[in-house]
N, CA and C atoms as a LAMMPS dump frame, in Angstrom:
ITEM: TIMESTEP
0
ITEM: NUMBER OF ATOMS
285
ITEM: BOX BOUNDS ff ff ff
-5.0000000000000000e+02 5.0000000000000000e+02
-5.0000000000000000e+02 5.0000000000000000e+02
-5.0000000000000000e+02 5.0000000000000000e+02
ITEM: ATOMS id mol type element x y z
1 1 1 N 0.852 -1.191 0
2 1 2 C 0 0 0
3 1 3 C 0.889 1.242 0
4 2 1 N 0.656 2.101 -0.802
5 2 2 C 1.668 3.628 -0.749
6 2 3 C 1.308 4.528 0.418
7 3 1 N 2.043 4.892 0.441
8 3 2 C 1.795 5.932 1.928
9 3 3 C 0.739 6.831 1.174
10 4 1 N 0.353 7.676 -0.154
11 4 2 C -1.015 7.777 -0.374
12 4 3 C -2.259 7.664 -0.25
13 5 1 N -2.304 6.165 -0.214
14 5 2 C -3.894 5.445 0.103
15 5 3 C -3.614 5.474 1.673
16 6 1 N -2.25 5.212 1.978
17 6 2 C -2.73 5.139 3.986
18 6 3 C -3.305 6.48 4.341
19 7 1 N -2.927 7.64 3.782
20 7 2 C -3.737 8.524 4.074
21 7 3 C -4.762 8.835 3.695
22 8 1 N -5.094 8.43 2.809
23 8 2 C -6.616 9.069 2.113
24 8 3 C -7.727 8.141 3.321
25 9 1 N -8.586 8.628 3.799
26 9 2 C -9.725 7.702 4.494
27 9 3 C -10.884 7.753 3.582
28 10 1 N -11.724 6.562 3.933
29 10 2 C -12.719 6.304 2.744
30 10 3 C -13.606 5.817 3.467
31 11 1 N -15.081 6.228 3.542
32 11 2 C -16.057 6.345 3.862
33 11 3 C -17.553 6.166 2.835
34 12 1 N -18.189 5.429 3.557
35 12 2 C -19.901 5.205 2.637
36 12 3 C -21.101 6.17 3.576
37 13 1 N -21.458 6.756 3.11
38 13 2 C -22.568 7.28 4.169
39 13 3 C -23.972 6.84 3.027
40 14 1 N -25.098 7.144 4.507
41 14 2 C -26.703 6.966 3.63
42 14 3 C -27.285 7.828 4.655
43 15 1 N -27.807 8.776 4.11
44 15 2 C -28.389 9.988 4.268
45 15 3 C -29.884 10.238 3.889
46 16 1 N -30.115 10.102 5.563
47 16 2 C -31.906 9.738 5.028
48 16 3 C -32.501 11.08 5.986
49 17 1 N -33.739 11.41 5.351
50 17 2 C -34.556 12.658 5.682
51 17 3 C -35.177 12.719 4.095
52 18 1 N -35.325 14.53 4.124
53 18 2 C -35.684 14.828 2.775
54 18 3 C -34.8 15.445 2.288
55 19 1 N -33.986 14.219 1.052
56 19 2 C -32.871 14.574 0.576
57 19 3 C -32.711 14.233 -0.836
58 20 1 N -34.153 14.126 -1.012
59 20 2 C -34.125 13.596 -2.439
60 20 3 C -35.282 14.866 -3.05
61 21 1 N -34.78 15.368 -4.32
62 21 2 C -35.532 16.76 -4.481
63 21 3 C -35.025 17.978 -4.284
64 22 1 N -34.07 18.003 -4.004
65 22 2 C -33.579 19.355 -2.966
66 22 3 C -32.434 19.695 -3.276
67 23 1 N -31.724 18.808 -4.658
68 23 2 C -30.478 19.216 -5.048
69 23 3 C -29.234 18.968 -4.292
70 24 1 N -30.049 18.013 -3.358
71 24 2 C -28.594 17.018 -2.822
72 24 3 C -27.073 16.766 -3.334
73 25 1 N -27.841 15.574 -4.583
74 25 2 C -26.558 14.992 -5.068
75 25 3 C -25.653 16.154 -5.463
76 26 1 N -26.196 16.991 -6.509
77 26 2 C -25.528 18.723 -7.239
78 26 3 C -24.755 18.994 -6.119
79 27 1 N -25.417 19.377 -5.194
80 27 2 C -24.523 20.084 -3.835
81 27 3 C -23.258 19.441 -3.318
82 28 1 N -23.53 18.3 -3.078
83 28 2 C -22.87 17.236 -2.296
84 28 3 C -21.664 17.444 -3.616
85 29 1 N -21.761 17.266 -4.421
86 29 2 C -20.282 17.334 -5.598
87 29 3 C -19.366 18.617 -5.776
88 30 1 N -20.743 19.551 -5.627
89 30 2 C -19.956 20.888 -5.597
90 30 3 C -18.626 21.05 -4.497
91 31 1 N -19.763 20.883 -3.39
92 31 2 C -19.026 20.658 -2.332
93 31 3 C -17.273 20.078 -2.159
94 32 1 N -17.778 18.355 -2.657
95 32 2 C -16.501 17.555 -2.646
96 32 3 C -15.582 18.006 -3.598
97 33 1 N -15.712 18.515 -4.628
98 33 2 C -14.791 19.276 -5.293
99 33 3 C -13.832 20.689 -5.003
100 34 1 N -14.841 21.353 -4.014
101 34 2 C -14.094 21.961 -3.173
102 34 3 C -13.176 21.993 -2.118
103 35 1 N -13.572 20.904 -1.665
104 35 2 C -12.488 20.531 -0.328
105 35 3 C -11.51 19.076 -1.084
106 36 1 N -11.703 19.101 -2.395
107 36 2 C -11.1 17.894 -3.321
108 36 3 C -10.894 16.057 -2.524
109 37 1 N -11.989 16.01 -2.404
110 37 2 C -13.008 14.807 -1.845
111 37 3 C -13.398 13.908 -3.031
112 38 1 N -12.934 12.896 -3.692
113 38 2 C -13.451 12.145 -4.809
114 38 3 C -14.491 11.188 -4.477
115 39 1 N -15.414 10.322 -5.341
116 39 2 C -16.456 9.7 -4.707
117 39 3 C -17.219 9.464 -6.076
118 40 1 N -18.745 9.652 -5.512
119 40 2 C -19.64 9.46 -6.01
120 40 3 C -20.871 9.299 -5.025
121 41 1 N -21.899 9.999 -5.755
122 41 2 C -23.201 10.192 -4.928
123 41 3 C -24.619 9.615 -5.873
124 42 1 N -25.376 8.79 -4.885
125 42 2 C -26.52 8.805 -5.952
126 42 3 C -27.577 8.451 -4.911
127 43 1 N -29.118 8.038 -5.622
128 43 2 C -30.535 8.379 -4.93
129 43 3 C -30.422 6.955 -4.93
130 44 1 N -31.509 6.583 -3.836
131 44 2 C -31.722 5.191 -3.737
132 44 3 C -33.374 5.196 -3.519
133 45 1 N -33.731 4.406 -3.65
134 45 2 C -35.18 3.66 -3.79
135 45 3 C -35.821 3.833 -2.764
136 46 1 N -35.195 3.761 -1.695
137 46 2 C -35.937 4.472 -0.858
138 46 3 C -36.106 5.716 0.112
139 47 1 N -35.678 6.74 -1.098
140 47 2 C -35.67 7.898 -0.334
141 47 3 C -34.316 8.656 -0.132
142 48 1 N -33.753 7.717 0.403
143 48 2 C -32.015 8.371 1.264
144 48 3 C -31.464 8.475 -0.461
145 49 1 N -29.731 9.033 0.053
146 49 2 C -29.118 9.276 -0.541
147 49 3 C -27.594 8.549 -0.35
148 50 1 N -27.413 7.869 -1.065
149 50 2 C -25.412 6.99 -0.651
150 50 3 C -24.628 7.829 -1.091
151 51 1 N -23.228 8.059 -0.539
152 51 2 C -22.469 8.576 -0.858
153 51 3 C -21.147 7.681 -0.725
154 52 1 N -20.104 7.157 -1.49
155 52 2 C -18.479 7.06 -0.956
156 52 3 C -18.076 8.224 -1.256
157 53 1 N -17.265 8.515 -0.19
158 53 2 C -16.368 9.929 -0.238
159 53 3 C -15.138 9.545 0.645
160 54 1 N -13.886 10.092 -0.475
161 54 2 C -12.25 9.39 -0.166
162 54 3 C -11.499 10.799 -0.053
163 55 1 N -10.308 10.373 0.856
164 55 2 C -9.408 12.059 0.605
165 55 3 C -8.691 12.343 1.629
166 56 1 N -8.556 13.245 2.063
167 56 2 C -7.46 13.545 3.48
168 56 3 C -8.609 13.444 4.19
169 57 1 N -8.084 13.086 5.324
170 57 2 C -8.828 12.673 6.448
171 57 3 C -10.494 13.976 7.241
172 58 1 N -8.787 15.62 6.717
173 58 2 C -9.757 16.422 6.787
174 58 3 C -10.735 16.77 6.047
175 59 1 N -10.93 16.829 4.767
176 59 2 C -11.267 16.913 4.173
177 59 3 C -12.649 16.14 3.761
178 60 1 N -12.541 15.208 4.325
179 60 2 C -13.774 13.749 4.184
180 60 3 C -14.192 14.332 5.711
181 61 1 N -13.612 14.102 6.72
182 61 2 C -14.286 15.021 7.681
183 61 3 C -15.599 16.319 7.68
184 62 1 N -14.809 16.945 6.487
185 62 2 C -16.032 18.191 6.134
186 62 3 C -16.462 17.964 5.63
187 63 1 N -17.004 16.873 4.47
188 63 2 C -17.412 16.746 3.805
189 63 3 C -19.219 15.851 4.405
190 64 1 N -18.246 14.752 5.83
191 64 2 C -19.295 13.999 6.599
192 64 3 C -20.318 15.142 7.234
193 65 1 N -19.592 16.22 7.833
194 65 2 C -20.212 17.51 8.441
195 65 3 C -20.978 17.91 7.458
196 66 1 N -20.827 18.543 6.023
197 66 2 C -21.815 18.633 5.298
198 66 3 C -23.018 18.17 5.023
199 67 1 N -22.596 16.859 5.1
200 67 2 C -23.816 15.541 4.803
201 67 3 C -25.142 15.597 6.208
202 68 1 N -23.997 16.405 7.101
203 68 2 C -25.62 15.919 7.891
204 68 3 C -26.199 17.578 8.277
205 69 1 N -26.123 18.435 7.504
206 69 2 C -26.664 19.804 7.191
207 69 3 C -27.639 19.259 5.699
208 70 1 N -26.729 19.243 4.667
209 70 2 C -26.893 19.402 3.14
210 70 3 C -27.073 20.431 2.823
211 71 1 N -27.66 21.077 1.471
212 71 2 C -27.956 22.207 1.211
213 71 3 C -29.664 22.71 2.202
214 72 1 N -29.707 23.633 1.491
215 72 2 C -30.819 24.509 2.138
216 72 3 C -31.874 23.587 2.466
217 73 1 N -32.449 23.494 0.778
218 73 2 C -33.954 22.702 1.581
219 73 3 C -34.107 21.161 1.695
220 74 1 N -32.546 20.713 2.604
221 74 2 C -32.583 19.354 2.944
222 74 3 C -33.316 19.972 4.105
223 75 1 N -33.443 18.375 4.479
224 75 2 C -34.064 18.223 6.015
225 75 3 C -33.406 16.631 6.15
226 76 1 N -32.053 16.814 6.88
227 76 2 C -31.533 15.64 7.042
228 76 3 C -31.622 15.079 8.559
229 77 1 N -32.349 13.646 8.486
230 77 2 C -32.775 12.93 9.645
231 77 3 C -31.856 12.537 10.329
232 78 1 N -30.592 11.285 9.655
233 78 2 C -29.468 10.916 10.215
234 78 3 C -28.523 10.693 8.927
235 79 1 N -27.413 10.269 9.198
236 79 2 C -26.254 9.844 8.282
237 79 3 C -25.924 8.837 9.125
238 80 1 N -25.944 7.119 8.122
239 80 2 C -25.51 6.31 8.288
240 80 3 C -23.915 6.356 8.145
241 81 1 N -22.723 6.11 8.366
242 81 2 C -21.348 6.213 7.874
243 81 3 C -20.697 4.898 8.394
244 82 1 N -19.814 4.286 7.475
245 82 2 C -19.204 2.823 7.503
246 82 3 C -17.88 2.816 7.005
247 83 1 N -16.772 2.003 7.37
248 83 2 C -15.779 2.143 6.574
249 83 3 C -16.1 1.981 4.787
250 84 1 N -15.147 2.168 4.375
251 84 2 C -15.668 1.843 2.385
252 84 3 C -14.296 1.578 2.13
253 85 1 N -14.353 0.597 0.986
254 85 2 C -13.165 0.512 0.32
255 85 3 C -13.557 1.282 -1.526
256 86 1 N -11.882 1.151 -1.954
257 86 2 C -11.699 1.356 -3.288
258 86 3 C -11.158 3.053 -3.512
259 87 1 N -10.82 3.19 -5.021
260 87 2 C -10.313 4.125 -5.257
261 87 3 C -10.783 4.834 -6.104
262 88 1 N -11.018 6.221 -6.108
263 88 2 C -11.934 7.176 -6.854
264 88 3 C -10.827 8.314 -7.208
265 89 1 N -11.668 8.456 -8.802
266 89 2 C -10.646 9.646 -9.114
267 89 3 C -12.004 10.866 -9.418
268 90 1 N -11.837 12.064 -8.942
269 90 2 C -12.74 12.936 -9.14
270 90 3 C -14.209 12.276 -8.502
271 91 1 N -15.254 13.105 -8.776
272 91 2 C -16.629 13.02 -7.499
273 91 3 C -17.264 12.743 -9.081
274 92 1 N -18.533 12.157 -8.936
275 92 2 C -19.304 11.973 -9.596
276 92 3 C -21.001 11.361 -8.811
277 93 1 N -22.308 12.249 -10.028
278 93 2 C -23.248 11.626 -9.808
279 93 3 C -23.512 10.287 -10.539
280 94 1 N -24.196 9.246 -9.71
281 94 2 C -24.654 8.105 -10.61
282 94 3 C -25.917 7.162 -10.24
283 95 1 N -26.057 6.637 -11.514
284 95 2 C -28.092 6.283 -11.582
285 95 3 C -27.9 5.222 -10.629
């Protein structure tokens, strides 16, 4: 393993409230691109929202802090968060 990946931490969250509608996923990328957080975000079937999000430790940190605000007209209930594996280049939405 490169001393790279030992630092990057990698995380799955599921983000349930009202978070679907509200320009979640959009936000959530804007976001990770700002604090340069790679991943991927998408809607699930029932409601919530998954996210993996990889990167400096701080950085995925703010990013978890985000997740349980979201943008404006979330209304976020809880954030599930779990270790995650794998490697992401850049953030992306997906179906």
């Amino acid at each position: 393993m490169t001393t790279q990946a030992m630092d990057r931490k990698t995380l799955r969250l599921v983000v349930h409230g009202r978070v679907q509608g509200v320009y979640f996923r959009d936000s959530m990328r804007r976001e990770a691109q700002r604090l340069g957080v790679s991943g991927w975000v998408r809607n699930r079937g029932d409601g919530s929202v998954e996210a993996a999000v990889q990167g400096e430790p701080a950085a995925v940190d703010a990013i978890v802090n985000w997740a349980h605000r979201g943008p404006d007209y979330a209304q976020v209930e809880r954030v599930d968060i779990e270790p995650h594996q794998g490697g992401y280049a850049g953030f992306e939405i997906v179906a």
